[in-house]
N, C-alpha and C positions, 0 to 999 in steps of 0.2 A: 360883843361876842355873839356871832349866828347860833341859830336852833338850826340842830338834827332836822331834816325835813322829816316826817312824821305822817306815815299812811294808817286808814282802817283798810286791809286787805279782805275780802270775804272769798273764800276757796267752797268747792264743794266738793265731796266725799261719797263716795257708793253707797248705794241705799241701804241700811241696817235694816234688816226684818224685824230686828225687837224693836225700833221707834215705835213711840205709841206720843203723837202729840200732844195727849190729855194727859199725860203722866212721863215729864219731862224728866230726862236722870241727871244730876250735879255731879261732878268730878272733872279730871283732868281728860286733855282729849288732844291728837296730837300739833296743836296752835295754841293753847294755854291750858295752865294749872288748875284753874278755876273756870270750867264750863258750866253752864245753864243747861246746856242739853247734850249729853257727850252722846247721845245717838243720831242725833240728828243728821241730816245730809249739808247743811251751809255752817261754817265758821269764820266768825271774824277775830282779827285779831291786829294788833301794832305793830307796825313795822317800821325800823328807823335805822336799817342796815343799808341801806340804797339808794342814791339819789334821786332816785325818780318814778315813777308808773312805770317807763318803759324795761328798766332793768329789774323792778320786782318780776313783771311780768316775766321775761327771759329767763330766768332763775327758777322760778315754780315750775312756769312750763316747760322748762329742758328738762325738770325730776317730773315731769310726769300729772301735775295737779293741775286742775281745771279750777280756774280762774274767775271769778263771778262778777268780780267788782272792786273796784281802790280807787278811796277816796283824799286827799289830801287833806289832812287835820292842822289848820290854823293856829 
């Protein structure tokens, strides 16, 4: 039986004026339920809808999301 190929995608998001680095907020945020810093500008998150880098890629970027980084998770 293959494995889902399986990315970390890291997207980044407009700069929030309330981030405050030193004082990081927990919650949901729009790539998972459980964020470490729902203000911040970079999120990463699993992705295991698509076969490949090149078709995450095309998908984000046609809605609009800048793209930082995907990694293949082993």
């Amino acid at each position: 039986m293959s494995r889902p190929n399986t990315f970390i995608v890291t997207v980044k998001l407009a700069k929030n004026p309330e981030h405050d680095p030193e004082n990081k907020k927990v919650g949901s945020c729009p790539y998972s339920p459980l964020c470490t810093d729902v203000t911040g500008e970079h999120h990463s998150y699993l992705e295991e809808s698509f076969p490949d880098e090149q078709a995450i890629r095309a998908h984000l970027e046609g809605q609009g999301v800048h793209v930082t980084r995907i990694e293949a998770v082993s």
